[in-house]
Every structure is written in structure tokens, then in C-alpha cells.
N, C-alpha and C positions, 0 to 999 in steps of 0.2 A: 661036596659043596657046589653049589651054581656058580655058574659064570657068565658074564657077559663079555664084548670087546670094546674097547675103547681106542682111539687111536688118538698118535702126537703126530709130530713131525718126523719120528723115528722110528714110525711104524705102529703094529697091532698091539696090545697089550692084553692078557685076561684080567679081569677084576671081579671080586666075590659080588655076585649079582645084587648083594643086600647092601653093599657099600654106595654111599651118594659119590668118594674119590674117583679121578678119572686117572689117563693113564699116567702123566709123569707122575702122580704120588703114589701108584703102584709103582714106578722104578725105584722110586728113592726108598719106597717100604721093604724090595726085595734087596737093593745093594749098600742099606748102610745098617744093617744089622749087628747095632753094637751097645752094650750096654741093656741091662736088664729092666730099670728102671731112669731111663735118662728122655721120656717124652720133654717135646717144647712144651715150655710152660704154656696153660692156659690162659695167662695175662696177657702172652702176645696173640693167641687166636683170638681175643677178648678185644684184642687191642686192633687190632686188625677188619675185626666187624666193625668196628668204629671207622675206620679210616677208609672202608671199601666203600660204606653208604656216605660217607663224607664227599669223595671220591666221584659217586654214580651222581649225588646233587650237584654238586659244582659243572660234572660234564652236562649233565642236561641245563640248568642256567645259562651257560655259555654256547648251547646250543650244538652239541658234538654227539647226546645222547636223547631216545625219545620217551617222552614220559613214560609209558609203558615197561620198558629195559631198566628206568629208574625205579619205580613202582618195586618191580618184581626184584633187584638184588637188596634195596632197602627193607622189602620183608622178610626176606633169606637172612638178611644181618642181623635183624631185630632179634629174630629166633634162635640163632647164634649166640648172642648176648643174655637169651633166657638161660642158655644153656643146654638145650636141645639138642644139639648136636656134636655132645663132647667126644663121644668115641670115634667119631669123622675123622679125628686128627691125630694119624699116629705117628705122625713121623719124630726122629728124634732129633736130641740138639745137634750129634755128628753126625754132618751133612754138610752138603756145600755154605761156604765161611759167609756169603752173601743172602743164605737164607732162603734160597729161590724154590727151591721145595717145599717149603713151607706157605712161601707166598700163593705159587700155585696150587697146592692144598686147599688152600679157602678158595681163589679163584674157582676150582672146581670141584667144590662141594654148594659152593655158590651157585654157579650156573647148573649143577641139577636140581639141586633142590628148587628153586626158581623154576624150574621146567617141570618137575613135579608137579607144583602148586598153581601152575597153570594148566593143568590137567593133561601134560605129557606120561610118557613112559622113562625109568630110566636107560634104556636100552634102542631107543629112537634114534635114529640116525642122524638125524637133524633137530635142533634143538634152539627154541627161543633166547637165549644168552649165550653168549660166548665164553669161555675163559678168560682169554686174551684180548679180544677186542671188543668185549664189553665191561667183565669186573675188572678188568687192567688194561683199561685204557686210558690214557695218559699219566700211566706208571711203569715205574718198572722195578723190579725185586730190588734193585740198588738203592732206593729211595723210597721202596715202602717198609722192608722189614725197618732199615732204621727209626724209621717215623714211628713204628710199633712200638720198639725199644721202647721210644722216650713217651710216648703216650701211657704206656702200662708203668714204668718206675715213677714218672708224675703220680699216677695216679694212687699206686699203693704207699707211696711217700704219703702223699697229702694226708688219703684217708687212710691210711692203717700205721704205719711208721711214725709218724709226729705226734697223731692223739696218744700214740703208747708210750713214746717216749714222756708226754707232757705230763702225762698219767703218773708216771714212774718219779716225774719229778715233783709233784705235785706231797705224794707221799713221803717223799725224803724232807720237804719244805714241812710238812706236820709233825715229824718227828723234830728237826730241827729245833721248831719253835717251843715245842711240849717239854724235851731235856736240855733246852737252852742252860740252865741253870744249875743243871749234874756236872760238878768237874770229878774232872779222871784223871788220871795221869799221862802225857803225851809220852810217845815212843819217834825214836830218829832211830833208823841204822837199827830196827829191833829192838832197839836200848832206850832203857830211861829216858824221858826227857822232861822240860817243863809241863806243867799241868796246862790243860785248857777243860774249855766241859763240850759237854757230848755233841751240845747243840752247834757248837762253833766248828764240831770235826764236820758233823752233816750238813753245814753249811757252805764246806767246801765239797762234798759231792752232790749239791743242790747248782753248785757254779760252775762243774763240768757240765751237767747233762743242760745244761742251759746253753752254755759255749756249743757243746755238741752239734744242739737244738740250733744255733743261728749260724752253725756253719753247713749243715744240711738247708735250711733255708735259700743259703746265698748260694747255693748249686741250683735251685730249681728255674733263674731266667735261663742259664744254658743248657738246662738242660727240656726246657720247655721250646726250644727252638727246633724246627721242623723240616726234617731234607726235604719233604715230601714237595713235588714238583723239578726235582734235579734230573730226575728221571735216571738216564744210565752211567752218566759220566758228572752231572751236575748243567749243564749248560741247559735243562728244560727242554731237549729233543721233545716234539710230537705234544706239547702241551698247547691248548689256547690261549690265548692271550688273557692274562688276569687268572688265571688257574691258581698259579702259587698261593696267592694271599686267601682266594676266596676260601679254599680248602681246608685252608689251616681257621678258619675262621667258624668253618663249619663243625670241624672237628673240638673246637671250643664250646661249642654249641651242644656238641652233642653229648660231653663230659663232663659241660658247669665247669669248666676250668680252662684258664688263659693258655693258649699256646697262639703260638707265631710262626710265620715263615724263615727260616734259618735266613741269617743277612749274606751267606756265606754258601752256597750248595757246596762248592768244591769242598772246602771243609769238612761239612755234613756228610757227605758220602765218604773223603776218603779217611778219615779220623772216627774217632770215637772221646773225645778228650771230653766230654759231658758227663758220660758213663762212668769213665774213669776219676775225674774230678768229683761226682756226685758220689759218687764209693769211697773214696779217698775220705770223704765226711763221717761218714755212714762207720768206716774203720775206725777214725777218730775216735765217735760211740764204744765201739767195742771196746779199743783199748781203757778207755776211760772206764768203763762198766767193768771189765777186767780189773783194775784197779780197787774200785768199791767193793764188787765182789769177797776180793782178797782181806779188806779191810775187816770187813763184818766175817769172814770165816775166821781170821785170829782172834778179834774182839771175842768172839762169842766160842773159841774153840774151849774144850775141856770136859764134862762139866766141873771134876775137879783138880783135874792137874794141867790146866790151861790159863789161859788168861783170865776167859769169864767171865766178863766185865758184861757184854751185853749175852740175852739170852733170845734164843729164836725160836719160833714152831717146831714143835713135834711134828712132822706129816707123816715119818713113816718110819717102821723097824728098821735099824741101821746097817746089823750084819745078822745072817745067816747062822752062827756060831756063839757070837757074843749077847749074850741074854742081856734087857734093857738098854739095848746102844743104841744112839740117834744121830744120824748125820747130817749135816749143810748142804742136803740135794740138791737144793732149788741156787744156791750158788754152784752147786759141781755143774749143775744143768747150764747156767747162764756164761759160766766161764768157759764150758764147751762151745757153744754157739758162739762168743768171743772168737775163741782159735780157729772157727770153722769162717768167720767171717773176714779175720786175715789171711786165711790157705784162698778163699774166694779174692782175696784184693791184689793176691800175688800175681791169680792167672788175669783177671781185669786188665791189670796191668801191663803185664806181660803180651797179651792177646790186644793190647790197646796200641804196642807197638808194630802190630800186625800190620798198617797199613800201606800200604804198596802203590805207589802211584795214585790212581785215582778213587782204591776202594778199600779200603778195610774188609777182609775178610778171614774174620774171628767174629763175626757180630752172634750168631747162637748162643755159644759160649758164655762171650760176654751177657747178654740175656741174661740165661740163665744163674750163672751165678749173682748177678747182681738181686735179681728177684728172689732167688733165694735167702741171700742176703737180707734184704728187708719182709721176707717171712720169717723167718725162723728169731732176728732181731724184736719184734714186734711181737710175737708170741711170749719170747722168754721177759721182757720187758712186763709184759703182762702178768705171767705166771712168776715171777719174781717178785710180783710189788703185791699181788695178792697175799701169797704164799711164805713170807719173809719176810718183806719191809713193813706191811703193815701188821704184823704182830710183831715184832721186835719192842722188848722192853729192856730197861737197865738193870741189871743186878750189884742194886746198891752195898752189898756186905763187903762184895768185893774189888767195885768200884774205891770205898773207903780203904779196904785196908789196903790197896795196892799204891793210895794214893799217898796214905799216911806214913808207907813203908819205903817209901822214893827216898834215894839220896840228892835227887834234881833239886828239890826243893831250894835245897843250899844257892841253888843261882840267884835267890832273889836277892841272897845279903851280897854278892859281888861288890855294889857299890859301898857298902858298909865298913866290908872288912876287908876287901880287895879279893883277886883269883886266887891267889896264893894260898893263903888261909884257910879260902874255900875249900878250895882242892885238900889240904891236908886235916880238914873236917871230916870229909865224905871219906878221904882214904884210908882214915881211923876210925868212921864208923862200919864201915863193907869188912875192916881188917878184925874188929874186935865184935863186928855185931850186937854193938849198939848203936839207938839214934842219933839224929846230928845232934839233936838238944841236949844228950848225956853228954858229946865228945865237944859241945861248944863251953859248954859251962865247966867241963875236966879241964878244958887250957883255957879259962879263965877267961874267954873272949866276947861273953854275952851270960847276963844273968838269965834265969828263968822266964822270968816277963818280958824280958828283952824280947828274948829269941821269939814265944808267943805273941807278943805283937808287931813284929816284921815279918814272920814267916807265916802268910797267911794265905793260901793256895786259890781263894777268892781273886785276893787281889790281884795277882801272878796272872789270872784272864783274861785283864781291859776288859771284862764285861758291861 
């Protein structure tokens, strides 16, 4: 392989001639080699183009950079953002906790490429941008990776997380409406209980992912606030006057989406409590989804020695062994992601109490999991409500007979004939296996028509 040399502050370095990286992201490439597939996401290189040509306008406005210097890293960015230069970026999440390897990664893949495209060499000694004193200047890694952070989780919130979630809920609201009027029989404690119908069950998992939905919402002003301008400690070292706001303003500009200047830099750089609060939401989800999940695999477990009540897609052969088996994939799949999205809220959390005086450094980590988080959430939300919720139908046979086979029933006459009675209705019908109507009319307590028109699983609804 060819090489060329590059130099830091710390001396020579070789670098594969074909690479645009300079020398610190060769160090960081040769000493944190860990983990097989653990690269930084590409939200925050993404996130990062964003902020560097946000960054190069603001300095030139203010007068600290020249059109030229701006010109050349805002088309380096652009390019960036097509996508053009994803294999540039190898470093991984384990790296220093402040991210500064990666910051410098884009700084210089930035300033070659830009020297490139002004018709340098990459192996020129001298070179049109700087790393540092042109793509990072008036930043510093402690207030840009966080600002990455929160520009990429905004952003795949907004556009990919919400719409799937809204999605998902959208489909639970049509079914809701469609079997509004199938009663079943309700279950407490795995056990019997009063009836309701189908549509009233999925209308309480129509009012989780809605709650869900507005508690991920009310994370997004903290989390739409911007270290960016704190620079190393928060006090704005080496910024021009008016930097903070313009930046974050530009950065709005450049995403169609509001963000702000953190009110707070010291905050911003030494916390993470956005990330974590907006996870904290996002978990909420999962557990909730966990739940439904759970619900629709019993409902529809069997086909004939389960409950069976409702029935789901076929997608795929079930076992290996067992000829004609079908199993609840798309729930095993979605409850997976569930537990993977609380293993991710543990270390958020965890890594969120990383902060130390002036810096937080867990922020990769954090990253990454978090983006994880709302891929794999957003995906399965997707492939969930395709794949299962919108085929799901009622299996009225045994809807009826499960329902008309309840000893619950008996709770409607409470007020009629009192608990007691009750109780000793059901614990004669369970004991002798017959109905409550054999065992009401046996002790004399209700004629036939009686019983038939108080016990009437409609009414037992409030529909």
C-alpha cells in the first residue's frame, strides 16, 4: 500500500495515500481498535457536515473567515451530506469520551478534500484550509460533538421516529374503530374477567403510543438546544461576538428545523440530561410496545389450544421440525428491539452520569446508543404495523365461545343478588361444570328470562 505523511502536533504519521484522513485520525484508527462493527454512526458525520458549514458561515459573517475558506469547506460539507465520503470515517464509538477524534476526522477530511477541489495534491505540504484553524475555528470538540449529538437525534426523531410511531398508531385507531363492537371476554391476573369488546381493548393501546408520542415531543425543546459556541469549558473562549446565536440559527436553516443556543453552555457541555431525558421517552415507547406486543401474542396464541381470539399473518414457516407451525415473528422481532432499547437506556443513563466537572465524557456512547435506539425503534414500528397489525382479524367462534363460557359474567347481577350469591353461583358452576344459568335457576335465584335479560355481555361494556 502507498503512503503518504501527515503531521500533528506530535509529530509524523503515515497515512494510506488513497485516504482524504490526516494524522490524528490515523492515531485514533491505529490505538482504539475495538469492536468489530462498532463505527460512529453516520447521523453524527451527517450531523457534523451540518454544523461545520453552519460554523464556516457564521465565521465569515462576522468577519474572522474569508469568503474563499468558506466557499471551499461548505462544498466539502455538501458532498459530505450526499454521502460521498462515507468510508472517510472510520473511527469508532471507543475513543476518547469527548469525541475529539472524530471531530477532527471531519476537520480533516474537510480541509483535504477542499484542497483537492481547488486543484491541490493530497500530499502538498502546504494546503489551502486548515484543520484547526479553519474547519474549527471558533469550536472546539467539547461543544461540537455535543451539538452533533443533538442535531442528528432531532433530526431522526422528527423525520423517522414520530412519522413510525404515528403510523403505527394510526393502524391500532382502524382496527379499534372496525371491532369496536366484537365483545370478548376480558382477562385481569391471566384470569377471567368482565367482558369488554375488542375495540375498547385497542383503544387503550391507541392511548399509550399517543402518550408515548407527546412525551417524546416535550423532549425535543431540550433537546433542540445547542452547546455549540461554549467552545472548551462553556465560557465561549475564542468565539466572535454574536457567534452563539448566529450559528445555531444557521444550523436551523440548513435542517428546516428550530434549534437554539443552549441558555446554559456550562450545562451543555458538562451534562447530557437531554439525551437522557429524550431516551427516557423513547424507553417509555418500548415498554409500552412491549406490552401490546405481549397482548396480541396471547390473544392470538394457539391455533387450537390457546386462547385464539384474534388471528394474525402467516409470514413464515414456524419451526424447522414441526410441519404447518406459524409463529408471532413480527411481535418476537418487536419485543426484541423493546429489550434492546432498555439494555441501551441503562448505559445512556449510566454514561449520562459520566459527567465530571466541566465535561461529560461518555458522549459516543451515548450517541450511539441513542441512534440506535430510534433506528431499530422506527424500523420495527414499521415492520410491525405492516406485517401484523394491519392484517389482524377477530376469530369470532371463539371469541363467542370463550365468552359465553365466562363465569365473570355473574358480576353483572352483583347488585341484584349481592357477592355472596354470586360467588356461590360461579363456585357451583366451575365445581359441577355447568352454566351460571343451570346453577342460578337450581337454587332457585332467577328464572330463566331472568337471568337472559340481566345477563347480557353488551350491556356489561358502557359501549
Amino acid at each position: 500500500m502507498k503512503y503518504r505523511t501527515e503531521k500533528d502536533t506530535m509529530g509524523e504519521v503515515k497515512v494510506p495515500y488513497d485516504k482524504m484522513w490526516g494524522a490524528q485520525t490515523e492515531r485514533s484508527r491505529r490505538n482504539f481498535k475495538i469492536g468489530d462493527e462498532s463505527s460512529m454512526p453516520k447521523e453524527i458525520i451527517y450531523a457534523f457536515a451540518i454544523l461545520k458549514k453552519a460554523a464556516a458561515h457564521t465565521n465569515f459573517e462576522l468577519g474572522v473567515l474569508s469568503k474563499e475558506k468558506k466557499d471551499a469547506i461548505s462544498t466539502v460539507c455538501d458532498e459530505i451530506l450526499e454521502k460521498k465520503y462515507d468510508e472517510q470515517f472510520p473511527l469508532v464509538i471507543w475513543q476518547t469520551g469527548s469525541g475529539t477524534q472524530s471531530n477532527m476526522n471531519v476537520n480533516e477530511v474537510i480541509a483535504n478534500v477542499a484542497h483537492i477541489n481547488n486543484g491541490g495534491n493530497i500530499d502538498d505540504n502546504e494546503k489551502i484550509i486548515h484543520p484547526n484553524d479553519d474547519v474549527n475555528k471558533s469550536q472546539s470538540s467539547n461543544d461540537t460533538f455535543p451539538t452533533a449529538m443533538h442535531i442528528a437525534a432531532v433530526k431522526e426523531i422528527k423525520q423517522n421516529l414520530l412519522p413510525s410511531l404515528i403510523y403505527l398508531k394510526s393502524e391500532f385507531e382502524k382496527k379499534s374503530k372496525l371491532y369496536n363492537d366484537i365483545i370478548k371476554i376480558g382477562r385481569t391476573h391471566l384470569m377471567d374477567a368482565t367482558p369488554l369488546s375488542i375495540g375498547q381493548e385497542f383503544s387503550g393501546y391507541v392511548a399509550q403510543l399517543d402518550f408515548g408520542i407527546k412525551a417524546i415531543e416535550n423532549t425535543i425543546p431540550h433537546l433542540s438546544e445547542l452547546a455549540i459556541g461554549g467552545t472548551a469549558v462553556g465560557t465561549g473562549l475564542n468565539t466572535p461576538e454574536g457567534y452563539q446565536e448566529l450559528v445555531a440559527e444557521k444550523i436551523s436553516k440548513f435542517t428546516n428545523l428550530k434549534f437554539s443556543s443552549a441558555k446554559n453552555k456550562f450545562e451543555a457541555l458538562s451534562a447530557n440530561d437531554a439525551m437522557v431525558e429524550s431516551h427516557g421517552a423513547i424507553k417509555q415507547v418500548a415498554v409500552s410496545l412491549n406490552k401490546i406486543a405481549n397482548d396480541i401474542r396471547l390473544s392470538a396464541s394457539g391455533p387450537r389450544c390457546g386462547i385464539g381470539e384474534l388471528n394474525i399473518p402467516a409470514n413464515e414457516p414456524g419451526s424447522s421440525i414441526m410441519p404447518g407451525k406459524v409463529n408471532p415473528t413480527q411481535i418476537e422481532a418487536i419485543t426484541m428491539v423493546c429489550s434492546q432499547i432498555i439494555g441501551n437506556d441503562v448505559t445512556i443513563s449510566n454514561s449520562g452520569m459520566q459527567g465530571h466537572l466541566q465535561l461529560n465524557v461518555f458522549k459516543p456512547v451515548i450517541a450511539a446508543n441513542f441512534l440506535q435506539s430510534v433506528k431499530i425503534l422506527t424500523d420495527a414500528c414499521i415492520s410491525f404495523g405492516k406485517n401484523c397489525i394491519e392484517g389482524i382479524t377477530p376469530n369470532l367462534n371463539q371469541i363467542e365461545y370463550n365468552l359465553n363460557n365466562s363465569l365473570m359474567l355473574i358480576t353483572c347481577l352483583n347488585n341484584k343478588l349481592g357477592y355472596e350469591k354470586c360467588a356461590e353461583i360461579a363456585k357451583n358452576a366451575f365445581k359441577n361444570n355447568t352454566t351460571l344459568k343451570e346453577e342460578i335457576v337450581k337454587l332457585n335465584y332467577l328464572s330463566e328470562d331472568e337471568y337472559d335479560k340481566l345477563v347480557d355481555p353488551n350491556n356489561m361494556c358502557n359501549l
